[in-house]
C-alpha positions in Angstrom: 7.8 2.4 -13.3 5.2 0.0 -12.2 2.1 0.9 -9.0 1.1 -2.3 -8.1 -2.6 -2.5 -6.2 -0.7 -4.5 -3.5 3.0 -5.7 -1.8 1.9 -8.5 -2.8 1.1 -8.0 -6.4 4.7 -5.9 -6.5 6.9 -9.1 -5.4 5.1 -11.7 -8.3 6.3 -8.1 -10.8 9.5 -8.6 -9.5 9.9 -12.0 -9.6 8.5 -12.1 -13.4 10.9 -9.5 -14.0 13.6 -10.9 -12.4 12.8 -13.7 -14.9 12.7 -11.6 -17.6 15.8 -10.7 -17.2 14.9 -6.9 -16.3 16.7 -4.8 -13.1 15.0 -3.9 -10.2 15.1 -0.4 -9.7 17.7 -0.2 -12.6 15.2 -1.5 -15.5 12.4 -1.1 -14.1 11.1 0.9 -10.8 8.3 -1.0 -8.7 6.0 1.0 -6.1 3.8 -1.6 -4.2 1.1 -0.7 -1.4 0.6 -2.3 2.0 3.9 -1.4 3.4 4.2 -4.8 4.5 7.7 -5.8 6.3 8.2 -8.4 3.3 9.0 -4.9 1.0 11.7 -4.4 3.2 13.0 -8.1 3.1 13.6 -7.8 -0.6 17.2 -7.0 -1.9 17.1 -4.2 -3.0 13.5 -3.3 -1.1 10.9 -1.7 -3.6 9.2 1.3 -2.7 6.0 1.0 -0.8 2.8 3.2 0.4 1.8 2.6 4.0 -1.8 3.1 5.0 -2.8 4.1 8.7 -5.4 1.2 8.9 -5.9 1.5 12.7 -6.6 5.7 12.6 -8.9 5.3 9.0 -10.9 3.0 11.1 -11.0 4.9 14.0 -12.4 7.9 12.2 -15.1 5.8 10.2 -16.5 4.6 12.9 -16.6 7.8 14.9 -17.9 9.3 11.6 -21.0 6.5 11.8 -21.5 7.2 15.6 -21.8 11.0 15.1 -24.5 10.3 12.0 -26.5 7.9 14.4 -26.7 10.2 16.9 -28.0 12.7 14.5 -25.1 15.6 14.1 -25.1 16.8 10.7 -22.1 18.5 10.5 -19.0 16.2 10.5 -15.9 16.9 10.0 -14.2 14.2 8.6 
């Protein structure tokens, strides 16, 4: 199987692939990462790793705040 960096990067595998002559999952299994709604438009839908953007930026910045103000232990 194939981890692509991105959903992105996963459709252009699929698409050369699909050129290639080569299955989708049957040949070949692609995971991409994003989780972006386009994974699910694809027939059959690949496999994708979803991120929680919103809540890892939450915590970073709450993370920053808590060094400027000088705690030293964070929890992260």
């Amino acid at each position: 199987g194939i981890l692509a960096s991105s959903d992105m990067t996963a459709l252009s595998l699929y698409k050369v692939l699909f050129k290639r002559g080569r299955r989708v999952p049957d040949d070949v299994m692609i995971v991409g990462y994003d989780g972006l709604l386009l994974s699910r438009l694809m027939t059959p839908e690949f496999t994708t790793v979803v991120q929680p953007m919103e809540k890892i930026g939450k915590l970073a910045a709450g993370i920053i705040i808590d060094m400027v103000n000088g705690k030293k232990n964070i929890n992260a």
